[in-house]
mmCIF file of the N, C-alpha and C atoms, coordinates in Angstrom:
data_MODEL
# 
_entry.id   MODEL 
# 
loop_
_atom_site.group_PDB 
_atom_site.id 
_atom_site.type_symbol 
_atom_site.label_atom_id 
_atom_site.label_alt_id 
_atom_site.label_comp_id 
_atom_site.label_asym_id 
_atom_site.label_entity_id 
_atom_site.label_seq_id 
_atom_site.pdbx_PDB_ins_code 
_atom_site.Cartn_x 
_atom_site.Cartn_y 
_atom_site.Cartn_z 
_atom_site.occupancy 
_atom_site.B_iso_or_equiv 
_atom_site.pdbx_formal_charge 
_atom_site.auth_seq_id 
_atom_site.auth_comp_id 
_atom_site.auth_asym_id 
_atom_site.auth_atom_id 
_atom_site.pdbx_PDB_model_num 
ATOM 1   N N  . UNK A 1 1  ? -11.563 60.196 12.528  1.00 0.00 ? 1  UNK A N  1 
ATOM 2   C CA . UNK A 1 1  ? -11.139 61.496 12.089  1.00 0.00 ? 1  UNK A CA 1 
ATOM 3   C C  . UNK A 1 1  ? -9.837  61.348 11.308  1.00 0.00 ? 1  UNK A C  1 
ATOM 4   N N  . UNK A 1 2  ? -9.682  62.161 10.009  1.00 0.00 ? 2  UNK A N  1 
ATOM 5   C CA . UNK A 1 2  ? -8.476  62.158 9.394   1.00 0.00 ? 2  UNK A CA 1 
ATOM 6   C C  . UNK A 1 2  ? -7.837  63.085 9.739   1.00 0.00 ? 2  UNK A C  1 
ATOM 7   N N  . UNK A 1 3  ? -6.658  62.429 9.135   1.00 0.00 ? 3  UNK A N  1 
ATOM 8   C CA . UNK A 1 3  ? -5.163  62.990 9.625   1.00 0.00 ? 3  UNK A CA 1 
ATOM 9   C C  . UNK A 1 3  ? -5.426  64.840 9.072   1.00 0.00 ? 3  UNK A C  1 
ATOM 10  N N  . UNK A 1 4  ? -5.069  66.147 9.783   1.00 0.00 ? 4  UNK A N  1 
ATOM 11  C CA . UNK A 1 4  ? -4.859  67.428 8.975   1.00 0.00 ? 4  UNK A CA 1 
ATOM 12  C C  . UNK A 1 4  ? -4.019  67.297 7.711   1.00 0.00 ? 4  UNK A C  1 
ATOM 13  N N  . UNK A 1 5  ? -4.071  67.817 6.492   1.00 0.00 ? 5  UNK A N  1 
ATOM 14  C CA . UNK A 1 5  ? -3.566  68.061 5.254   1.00 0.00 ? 5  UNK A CA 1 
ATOM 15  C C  . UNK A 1 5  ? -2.427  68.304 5.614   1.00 0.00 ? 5  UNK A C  1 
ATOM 16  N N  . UNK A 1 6  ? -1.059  67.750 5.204   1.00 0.00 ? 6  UNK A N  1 
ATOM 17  C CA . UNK A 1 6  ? 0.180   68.185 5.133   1.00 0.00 ? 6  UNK A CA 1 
ATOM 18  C C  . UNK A 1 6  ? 0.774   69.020 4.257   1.00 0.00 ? 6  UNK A C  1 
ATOM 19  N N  . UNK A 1 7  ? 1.158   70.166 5.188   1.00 0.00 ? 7  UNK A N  1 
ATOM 20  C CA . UNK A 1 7  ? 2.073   71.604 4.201   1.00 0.00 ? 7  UNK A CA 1 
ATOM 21  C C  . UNK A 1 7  ? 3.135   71.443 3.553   1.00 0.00 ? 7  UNK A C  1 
ATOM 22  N N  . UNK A 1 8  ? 3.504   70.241 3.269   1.00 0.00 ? 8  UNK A N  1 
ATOM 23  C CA . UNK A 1 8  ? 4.698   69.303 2.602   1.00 0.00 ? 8  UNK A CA 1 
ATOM 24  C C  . UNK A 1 8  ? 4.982   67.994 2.494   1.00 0.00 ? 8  UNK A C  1 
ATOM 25  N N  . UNK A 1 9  ? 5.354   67.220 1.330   1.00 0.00 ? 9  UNK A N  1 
ATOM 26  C CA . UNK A 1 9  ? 5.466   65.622 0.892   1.00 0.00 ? 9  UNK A CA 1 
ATOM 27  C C  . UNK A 1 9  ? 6.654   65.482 0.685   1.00 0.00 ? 9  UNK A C  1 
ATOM 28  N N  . UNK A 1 10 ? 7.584   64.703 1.323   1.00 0.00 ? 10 UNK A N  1 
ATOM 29  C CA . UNK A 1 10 ? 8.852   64.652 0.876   1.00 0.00 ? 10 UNK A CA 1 
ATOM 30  C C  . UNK A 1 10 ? 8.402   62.821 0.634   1.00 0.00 ? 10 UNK A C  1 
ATOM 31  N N  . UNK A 1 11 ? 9.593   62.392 -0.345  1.00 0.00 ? 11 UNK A N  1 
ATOM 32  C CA . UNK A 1 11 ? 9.790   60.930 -0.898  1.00 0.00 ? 11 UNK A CA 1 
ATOM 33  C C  . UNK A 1 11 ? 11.017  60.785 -0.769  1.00 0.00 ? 11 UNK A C  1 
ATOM 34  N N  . UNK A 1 12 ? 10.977  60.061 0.126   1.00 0.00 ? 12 UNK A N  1 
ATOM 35  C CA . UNK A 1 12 ? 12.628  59.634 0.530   1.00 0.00 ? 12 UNK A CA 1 
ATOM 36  C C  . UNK A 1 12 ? 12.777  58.032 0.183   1.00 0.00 ? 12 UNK A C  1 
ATOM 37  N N  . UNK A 1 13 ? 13.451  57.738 -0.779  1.00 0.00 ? 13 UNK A N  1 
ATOM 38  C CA . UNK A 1 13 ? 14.207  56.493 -1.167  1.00 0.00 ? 13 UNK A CA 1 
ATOM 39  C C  . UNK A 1 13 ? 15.325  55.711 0.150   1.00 0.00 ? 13 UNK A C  1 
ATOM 40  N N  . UNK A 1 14 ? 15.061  54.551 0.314   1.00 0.00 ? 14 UNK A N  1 
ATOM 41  C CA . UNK A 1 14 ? 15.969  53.863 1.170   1.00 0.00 ? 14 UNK A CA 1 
ATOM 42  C C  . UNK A 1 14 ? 16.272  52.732 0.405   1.00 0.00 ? 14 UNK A C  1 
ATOM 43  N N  . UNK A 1 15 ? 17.756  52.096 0.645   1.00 0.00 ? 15 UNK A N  1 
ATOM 44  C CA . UNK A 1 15 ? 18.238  50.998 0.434   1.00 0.00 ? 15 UNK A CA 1 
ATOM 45  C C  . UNK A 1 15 ? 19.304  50.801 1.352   1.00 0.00 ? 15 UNK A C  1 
ATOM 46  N N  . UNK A 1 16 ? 18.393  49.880 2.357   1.00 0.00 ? 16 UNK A N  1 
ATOM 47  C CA . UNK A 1 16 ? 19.444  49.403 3.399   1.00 0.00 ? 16 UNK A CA 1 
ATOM 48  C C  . UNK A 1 16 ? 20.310  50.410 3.942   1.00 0.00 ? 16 UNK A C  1 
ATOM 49  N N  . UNK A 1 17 ? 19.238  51.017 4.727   1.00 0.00 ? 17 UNK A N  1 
ATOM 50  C CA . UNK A 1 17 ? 19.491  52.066 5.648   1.00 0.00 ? 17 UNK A CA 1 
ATOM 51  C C  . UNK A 1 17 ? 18.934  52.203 7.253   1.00 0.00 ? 17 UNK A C  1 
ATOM 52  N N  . UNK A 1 18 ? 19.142  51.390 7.241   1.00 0.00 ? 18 UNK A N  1 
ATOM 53  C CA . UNK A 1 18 ? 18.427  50.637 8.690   1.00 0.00 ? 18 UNK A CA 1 
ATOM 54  C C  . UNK A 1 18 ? 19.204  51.414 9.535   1.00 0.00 ? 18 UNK A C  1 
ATOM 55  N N  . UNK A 1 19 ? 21.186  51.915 10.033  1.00 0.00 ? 19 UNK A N  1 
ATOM 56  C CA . UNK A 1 19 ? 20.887  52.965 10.804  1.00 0.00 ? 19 UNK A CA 1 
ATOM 57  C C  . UNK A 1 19 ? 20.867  54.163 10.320  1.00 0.00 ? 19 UNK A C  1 
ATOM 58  N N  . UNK A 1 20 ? 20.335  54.673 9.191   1.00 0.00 ? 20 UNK A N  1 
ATOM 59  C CA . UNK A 1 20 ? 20.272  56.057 9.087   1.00 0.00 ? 20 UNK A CA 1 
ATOM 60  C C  . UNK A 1 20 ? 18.875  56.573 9.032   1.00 0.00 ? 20 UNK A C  1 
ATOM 61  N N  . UNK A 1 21 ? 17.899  55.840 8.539   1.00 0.00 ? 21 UNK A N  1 
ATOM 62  C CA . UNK A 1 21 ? 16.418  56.336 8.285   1.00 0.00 ? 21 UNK A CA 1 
ATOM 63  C C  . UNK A 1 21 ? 16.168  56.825 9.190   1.00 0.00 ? 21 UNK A C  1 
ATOM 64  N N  . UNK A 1 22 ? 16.461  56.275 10.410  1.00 0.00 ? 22 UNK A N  1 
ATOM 65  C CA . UNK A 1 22 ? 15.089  56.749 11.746  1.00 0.00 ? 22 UNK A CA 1 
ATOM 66  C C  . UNK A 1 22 ? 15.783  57.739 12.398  1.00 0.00 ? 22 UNK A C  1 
ATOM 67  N N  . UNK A 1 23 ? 17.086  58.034 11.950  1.00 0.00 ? 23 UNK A N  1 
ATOM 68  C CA . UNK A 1 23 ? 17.543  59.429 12.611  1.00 0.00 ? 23 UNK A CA 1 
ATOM 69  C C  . UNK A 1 23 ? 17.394  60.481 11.684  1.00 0.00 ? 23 UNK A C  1 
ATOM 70  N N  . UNK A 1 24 ? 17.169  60.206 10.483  1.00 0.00 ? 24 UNK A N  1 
ATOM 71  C CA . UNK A 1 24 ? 16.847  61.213 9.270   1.00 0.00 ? 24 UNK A CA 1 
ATOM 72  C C  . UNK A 1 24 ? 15.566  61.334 9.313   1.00 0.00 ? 24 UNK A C  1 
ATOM 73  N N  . UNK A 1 25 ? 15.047  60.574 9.326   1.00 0.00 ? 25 UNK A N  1 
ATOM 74  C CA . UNK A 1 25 ? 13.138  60.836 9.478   1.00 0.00 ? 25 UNK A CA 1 
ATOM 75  C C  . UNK A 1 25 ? 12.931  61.261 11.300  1.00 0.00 ? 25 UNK A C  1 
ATOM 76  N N  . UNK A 1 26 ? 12.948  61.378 12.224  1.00 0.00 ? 26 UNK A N  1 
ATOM 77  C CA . UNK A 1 26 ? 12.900  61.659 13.477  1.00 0.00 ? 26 UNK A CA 1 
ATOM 78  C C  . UNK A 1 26 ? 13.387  63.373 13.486  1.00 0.00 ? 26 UNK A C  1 
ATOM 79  N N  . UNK A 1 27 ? 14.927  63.682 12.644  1.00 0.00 ? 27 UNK A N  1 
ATOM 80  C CA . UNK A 1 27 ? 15.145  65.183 12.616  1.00 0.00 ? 27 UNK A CA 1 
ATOM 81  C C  . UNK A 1 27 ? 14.200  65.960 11.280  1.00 0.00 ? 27 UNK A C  1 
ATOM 82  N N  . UNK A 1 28 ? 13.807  65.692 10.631  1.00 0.00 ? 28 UNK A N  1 
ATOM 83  C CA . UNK A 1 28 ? 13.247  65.950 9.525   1.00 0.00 ? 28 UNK A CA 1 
ATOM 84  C C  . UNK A 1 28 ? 11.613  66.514 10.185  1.00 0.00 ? 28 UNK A C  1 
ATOM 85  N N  . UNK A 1 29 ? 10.961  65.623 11.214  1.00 0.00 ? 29 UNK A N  1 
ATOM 86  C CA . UNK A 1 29 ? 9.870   65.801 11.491  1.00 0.00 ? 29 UNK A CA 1 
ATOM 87  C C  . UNK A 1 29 ? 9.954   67.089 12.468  1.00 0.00 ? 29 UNK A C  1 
ATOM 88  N N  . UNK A 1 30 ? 11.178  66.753 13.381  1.00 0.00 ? 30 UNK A N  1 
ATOM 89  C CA . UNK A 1 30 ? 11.592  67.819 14.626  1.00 0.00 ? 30 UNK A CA 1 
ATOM 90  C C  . UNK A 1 30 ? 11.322  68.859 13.806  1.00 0.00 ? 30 UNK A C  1 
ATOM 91  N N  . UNK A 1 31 ? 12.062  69.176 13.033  1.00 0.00 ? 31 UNK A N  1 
ATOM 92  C CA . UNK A 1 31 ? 12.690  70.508 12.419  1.00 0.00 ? 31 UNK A CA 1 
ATOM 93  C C  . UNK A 1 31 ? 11.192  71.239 11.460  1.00 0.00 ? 31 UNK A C  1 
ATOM 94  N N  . UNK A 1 32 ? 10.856  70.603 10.666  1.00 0.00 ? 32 UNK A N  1 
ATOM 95  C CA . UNK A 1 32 ? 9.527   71.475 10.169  1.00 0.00 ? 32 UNK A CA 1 
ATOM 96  C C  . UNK A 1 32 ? 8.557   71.406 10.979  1.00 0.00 ? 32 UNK A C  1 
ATOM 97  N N  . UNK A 1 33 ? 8.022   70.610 12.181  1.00 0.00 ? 33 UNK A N  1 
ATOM 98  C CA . UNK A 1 33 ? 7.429   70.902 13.298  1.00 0.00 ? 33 UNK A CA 1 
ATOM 99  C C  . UNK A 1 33 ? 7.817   72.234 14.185  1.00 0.00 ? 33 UNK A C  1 
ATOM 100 N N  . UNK A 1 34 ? 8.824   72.338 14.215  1.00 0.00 ? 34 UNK A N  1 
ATOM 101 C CA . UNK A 1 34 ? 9.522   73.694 15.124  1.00 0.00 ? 34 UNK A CA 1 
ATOM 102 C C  . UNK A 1 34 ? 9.469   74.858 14.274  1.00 0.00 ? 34 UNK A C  1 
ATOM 103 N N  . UNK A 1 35 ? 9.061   74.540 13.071  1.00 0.00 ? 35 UNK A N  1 
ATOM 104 C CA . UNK A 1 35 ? 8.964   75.783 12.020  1.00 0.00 ? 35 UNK A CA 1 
ATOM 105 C C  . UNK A 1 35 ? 7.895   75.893 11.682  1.00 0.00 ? 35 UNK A C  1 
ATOM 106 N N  . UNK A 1 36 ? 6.690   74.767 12.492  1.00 0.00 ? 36 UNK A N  1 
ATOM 107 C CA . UNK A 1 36 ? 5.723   75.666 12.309  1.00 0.00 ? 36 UNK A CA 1 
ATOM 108 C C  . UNK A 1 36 ? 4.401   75.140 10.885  1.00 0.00 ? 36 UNK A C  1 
ATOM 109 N N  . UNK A 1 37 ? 5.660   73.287 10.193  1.00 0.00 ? 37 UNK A N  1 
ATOM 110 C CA . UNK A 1 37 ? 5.050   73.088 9.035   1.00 0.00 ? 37 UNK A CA 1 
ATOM 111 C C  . UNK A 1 37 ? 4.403   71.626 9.248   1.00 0.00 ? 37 UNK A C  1 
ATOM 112 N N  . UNK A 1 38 ? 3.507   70.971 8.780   1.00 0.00 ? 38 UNK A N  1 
ATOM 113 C CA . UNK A 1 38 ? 3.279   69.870 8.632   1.00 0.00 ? 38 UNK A CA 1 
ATOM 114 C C  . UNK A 1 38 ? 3.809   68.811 7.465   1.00 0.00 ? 38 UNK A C  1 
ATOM 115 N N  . UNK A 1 39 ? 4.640   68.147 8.145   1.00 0.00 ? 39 UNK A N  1 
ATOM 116 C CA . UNK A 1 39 ? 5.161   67.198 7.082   1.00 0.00 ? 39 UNK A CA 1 
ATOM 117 C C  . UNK A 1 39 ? 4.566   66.149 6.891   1.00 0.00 ? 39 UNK A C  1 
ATOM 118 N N  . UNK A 1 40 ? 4.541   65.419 5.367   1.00 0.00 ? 40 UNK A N  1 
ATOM 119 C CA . UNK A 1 40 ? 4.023   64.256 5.625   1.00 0.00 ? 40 UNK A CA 1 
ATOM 120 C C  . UNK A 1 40 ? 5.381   63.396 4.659   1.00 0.00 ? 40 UNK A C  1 
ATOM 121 N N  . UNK A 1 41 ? 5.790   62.421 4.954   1.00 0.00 ? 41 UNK A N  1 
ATOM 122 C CA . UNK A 1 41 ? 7.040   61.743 4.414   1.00 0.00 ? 41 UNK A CA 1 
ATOM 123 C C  . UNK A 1 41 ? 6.284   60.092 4.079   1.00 0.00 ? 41 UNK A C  1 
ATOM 124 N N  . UNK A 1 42 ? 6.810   59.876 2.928   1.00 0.00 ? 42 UNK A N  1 
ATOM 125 C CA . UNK A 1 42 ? 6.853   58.737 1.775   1.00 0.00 ? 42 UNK A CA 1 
ATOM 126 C C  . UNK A 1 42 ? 7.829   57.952 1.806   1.00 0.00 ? 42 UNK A C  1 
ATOM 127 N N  . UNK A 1 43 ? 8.279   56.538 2.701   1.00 0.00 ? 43 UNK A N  1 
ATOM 128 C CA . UNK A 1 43 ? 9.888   56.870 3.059   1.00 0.00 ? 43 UNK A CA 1 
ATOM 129 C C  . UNK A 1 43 ? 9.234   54.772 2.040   1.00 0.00 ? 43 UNK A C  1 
ATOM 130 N N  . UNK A 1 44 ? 10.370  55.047 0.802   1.00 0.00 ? 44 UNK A N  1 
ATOM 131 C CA . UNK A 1 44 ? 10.347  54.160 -0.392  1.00 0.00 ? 44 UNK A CA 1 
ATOM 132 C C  . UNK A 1 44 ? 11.325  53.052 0.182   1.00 0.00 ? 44 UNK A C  1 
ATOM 133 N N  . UNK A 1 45 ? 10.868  51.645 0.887   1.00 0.00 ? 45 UNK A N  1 
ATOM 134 C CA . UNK A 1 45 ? 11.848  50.860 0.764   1.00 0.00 ? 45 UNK A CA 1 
ATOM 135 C C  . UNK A 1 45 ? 12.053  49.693 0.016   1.00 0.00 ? 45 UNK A C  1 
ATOM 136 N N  . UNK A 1 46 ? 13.438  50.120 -1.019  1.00 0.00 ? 46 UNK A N  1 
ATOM 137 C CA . UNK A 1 46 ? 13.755  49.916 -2.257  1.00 0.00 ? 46 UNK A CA 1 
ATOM 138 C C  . UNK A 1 46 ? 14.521  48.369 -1.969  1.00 0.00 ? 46 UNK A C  1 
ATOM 139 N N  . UNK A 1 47 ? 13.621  47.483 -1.216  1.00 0.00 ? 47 UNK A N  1 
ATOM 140 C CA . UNK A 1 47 ? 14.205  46.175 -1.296  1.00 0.00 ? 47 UNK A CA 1 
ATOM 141 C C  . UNK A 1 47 ? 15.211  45.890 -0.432  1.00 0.00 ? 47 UNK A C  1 
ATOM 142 N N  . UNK A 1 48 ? 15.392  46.539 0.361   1.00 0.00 ? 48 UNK A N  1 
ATOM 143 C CA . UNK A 1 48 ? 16.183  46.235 2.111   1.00 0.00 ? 48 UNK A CA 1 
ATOM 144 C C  . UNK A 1 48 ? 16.878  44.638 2.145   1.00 0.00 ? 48 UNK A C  1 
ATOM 145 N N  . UNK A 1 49 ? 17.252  44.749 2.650   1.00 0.00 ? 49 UNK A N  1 
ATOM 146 C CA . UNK A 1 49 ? 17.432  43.358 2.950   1.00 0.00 ? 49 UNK A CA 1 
ATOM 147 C C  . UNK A 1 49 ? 18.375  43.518 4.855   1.00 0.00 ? 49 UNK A C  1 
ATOM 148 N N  . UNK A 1 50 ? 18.625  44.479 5.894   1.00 0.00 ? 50 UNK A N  1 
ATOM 149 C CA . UNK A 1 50 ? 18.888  44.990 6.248   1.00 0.00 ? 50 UNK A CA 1 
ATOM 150 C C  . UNK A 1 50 ? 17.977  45.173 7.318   1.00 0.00 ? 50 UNK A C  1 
ATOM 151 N N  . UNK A 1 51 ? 17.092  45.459 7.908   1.00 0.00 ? 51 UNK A N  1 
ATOM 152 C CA . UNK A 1 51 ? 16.078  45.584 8.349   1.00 0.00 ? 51 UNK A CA 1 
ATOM 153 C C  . UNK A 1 51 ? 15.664  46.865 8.045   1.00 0.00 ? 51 UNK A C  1 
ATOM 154 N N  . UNK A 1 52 ? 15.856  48.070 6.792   1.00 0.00 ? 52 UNK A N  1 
ATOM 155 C CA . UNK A 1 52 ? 15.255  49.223 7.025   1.00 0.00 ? 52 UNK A CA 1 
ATOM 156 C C  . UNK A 1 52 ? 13.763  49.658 7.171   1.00 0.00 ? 52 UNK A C  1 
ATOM 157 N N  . UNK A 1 53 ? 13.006  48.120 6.580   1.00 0.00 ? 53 UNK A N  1 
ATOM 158 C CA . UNK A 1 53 ? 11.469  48.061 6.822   1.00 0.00 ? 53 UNK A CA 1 
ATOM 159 C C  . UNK A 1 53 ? 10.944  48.015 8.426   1.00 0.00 ? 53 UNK A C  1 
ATOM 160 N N  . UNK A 1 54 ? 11.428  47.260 8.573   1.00 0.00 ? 54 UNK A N  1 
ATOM 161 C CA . UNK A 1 54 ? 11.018  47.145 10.034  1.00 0.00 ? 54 UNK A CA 1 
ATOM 162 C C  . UNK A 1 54 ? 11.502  48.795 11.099  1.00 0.00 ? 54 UNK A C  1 
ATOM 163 N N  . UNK A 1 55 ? 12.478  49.318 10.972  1.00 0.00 ? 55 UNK A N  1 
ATOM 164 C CA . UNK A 1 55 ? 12.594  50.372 10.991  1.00 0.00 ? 55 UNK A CA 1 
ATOM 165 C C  . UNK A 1 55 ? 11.578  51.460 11.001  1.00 0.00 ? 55 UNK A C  1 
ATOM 166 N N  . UNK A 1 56 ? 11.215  51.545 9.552   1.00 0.00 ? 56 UNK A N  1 
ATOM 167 C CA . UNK A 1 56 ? 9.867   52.474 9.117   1.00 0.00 ? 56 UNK A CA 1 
ATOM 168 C C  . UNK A 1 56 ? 8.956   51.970 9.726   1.00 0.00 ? 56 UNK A C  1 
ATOM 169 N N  . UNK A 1 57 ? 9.022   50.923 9.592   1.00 0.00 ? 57 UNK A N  1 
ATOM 170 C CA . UNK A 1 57 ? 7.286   50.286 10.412  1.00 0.00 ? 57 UNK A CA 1 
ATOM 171 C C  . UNK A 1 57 ? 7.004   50.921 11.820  1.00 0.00 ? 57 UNK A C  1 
ATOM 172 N N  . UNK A 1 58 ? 8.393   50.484 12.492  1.00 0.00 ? 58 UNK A N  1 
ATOM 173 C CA . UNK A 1 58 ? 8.088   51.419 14.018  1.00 0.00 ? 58 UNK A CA 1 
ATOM 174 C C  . UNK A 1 58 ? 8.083   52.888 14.311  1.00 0.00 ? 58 UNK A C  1 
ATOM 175 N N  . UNK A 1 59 ? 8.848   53.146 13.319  1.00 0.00 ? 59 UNK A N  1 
ATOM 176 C CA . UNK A 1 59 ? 8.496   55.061 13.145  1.00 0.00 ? 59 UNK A CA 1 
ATOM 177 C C  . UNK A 1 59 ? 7.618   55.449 12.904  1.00 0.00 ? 59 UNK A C  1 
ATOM 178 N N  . UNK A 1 60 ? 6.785   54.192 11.861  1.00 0.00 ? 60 UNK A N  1 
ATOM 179 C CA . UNK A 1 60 ? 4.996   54.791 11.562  1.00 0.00 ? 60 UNK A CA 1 
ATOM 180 C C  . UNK A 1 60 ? 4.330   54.814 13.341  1.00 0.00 ? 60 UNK A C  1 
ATOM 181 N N  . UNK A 1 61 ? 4.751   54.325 13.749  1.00 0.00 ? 61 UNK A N  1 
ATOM 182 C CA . UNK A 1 61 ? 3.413   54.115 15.013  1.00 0.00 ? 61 UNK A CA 1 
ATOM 183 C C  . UNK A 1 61 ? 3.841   55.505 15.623  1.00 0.00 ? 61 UNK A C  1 
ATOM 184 N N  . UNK A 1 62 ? 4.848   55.761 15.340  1.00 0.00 ? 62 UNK A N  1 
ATOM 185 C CA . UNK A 1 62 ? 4.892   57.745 16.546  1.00 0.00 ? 62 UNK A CA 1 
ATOM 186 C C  . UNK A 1 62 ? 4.356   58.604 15.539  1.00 0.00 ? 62 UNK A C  1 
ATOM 187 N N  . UNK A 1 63 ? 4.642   58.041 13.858  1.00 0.00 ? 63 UNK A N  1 
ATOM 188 C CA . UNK A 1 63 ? 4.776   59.452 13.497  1.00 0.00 ? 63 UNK A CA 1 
ATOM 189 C C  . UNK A 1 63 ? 3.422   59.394 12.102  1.00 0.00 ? 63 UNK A C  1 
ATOM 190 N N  . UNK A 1 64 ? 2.017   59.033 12.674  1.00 0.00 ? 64 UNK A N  1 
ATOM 191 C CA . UNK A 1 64 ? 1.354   59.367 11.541  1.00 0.00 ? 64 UNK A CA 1 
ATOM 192 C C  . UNK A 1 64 ? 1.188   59.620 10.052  1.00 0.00 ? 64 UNK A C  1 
ATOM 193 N N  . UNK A 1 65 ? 2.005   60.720 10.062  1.00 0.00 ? 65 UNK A N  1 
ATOM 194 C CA . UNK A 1 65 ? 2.326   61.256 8.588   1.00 0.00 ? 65 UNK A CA 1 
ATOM 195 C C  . UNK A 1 65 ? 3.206   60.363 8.126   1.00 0.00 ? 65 UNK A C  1 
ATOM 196 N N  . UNK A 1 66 ? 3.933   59.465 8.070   1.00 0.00 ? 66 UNK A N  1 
ATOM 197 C CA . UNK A 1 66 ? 5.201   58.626 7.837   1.00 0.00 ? 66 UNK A CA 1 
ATOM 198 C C  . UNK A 1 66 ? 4.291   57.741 7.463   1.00 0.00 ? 66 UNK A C  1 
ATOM 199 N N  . UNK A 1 67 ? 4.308   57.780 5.628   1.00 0.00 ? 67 UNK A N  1 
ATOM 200 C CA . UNK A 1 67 ? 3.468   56.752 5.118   1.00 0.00 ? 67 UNK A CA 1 
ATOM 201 C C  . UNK A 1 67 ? 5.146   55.845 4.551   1.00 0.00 ? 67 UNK A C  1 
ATOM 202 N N  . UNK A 1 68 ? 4.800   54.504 4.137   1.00 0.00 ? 68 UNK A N  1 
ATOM 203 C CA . UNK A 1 68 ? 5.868   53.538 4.043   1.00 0.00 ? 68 UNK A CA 1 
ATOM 204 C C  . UNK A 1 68 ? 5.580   52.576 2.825   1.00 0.00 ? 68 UNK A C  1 
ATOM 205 N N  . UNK A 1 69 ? 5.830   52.619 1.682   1.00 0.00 ? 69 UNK A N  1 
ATOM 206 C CA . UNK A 1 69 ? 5.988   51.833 0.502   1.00 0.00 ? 69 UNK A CA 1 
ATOM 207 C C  . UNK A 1 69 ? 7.080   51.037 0.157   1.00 0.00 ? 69 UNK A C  1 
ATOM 208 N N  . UNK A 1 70 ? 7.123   49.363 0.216   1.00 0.00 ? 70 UNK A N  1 
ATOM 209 C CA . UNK A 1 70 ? 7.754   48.571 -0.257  1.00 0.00 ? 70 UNK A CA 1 
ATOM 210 C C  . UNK A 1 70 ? 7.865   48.465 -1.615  1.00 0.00 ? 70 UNK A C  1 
ATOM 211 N N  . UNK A 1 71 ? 9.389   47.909 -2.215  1.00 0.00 ? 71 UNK A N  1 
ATOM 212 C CA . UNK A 1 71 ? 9.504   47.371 -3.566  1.00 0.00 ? 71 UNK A CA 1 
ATOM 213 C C  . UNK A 1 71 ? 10.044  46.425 -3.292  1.00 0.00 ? 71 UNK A C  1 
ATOM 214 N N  . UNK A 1 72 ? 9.454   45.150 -3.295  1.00 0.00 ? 72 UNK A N  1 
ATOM 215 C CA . UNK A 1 72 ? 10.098  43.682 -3.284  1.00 0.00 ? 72 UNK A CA 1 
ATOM 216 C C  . UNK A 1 72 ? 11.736  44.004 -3.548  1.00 0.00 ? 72 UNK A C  1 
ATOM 217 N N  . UNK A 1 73 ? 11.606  44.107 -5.098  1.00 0.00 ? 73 UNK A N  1 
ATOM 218 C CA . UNK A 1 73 ? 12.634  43.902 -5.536  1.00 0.00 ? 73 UNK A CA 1 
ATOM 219 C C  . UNK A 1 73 ? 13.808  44.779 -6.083  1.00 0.00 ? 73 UNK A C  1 
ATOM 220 N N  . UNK A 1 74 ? 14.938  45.292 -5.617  1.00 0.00 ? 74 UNK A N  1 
ATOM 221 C CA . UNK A 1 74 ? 15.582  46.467 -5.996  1.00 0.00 ? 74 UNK A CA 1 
ATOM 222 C C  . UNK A 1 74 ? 16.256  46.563 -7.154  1.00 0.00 ? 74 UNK A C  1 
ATOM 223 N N  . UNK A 1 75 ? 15.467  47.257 -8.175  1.00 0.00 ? 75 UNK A N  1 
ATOM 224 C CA . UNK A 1 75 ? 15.499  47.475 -9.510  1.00 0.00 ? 75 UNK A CA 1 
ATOM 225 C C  . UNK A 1 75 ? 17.005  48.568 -9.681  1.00 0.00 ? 75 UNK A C  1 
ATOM 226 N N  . UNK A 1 76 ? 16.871  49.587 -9.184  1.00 0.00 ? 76 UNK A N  1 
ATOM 227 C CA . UNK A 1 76 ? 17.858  50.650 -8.882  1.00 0.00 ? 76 UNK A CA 1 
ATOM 228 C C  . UNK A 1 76 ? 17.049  51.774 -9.007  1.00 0.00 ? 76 UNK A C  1 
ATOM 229 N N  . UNK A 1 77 ? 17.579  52.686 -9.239  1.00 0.00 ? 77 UNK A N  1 
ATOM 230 C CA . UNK A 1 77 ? 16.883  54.418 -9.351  1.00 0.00 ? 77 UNK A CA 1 
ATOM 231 C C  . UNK A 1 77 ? 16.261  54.282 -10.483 1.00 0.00 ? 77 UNK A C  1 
ATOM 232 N N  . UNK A 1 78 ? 15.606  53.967 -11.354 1.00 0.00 ? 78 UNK A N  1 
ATOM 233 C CA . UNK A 1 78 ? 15.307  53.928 -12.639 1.00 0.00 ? 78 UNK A CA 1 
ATOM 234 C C  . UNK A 1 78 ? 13.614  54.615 -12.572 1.00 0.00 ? 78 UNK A C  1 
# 
């Protein structure tokens, strides 16, 4: 069975944010859950070096909607 359609996509960019992601993605889910919305989050890691992958990786296993895209190599915002 697939996941329900999410009532919102956010794309959140990381670079070596290993402690901030999982408290920004953890309140992010709280908060439009308590309002009632389905989120689904894109969380971009822009070449870490930091552990912020591994991070996302374990937030995927609670949080479904928390899809996770690597970029080897960190180009910048471009």
């Amino acid at each position: 069975m697939s996941e329900p359609q999410a009532d919102l996509s956010f794309v959140i960019p990381a670079y070596n944010e290993a402690g901030a992601v999982g408290p920004t993605v953890e309140r992010l889910f709280a908060a439009f859950a308590a309002a009632g919305y389905r989120l689904e989050i894109v969380a971009v890691d822009n070449g870490s070096t930091d552990g912020t992958g591994e991070v996302l990786r374990q937030l995927q296993q609670r949080h479904p909607a928390l899809r996770v895209h690597r970029v080897e190599l960190n180009e910048g915002y471009g």
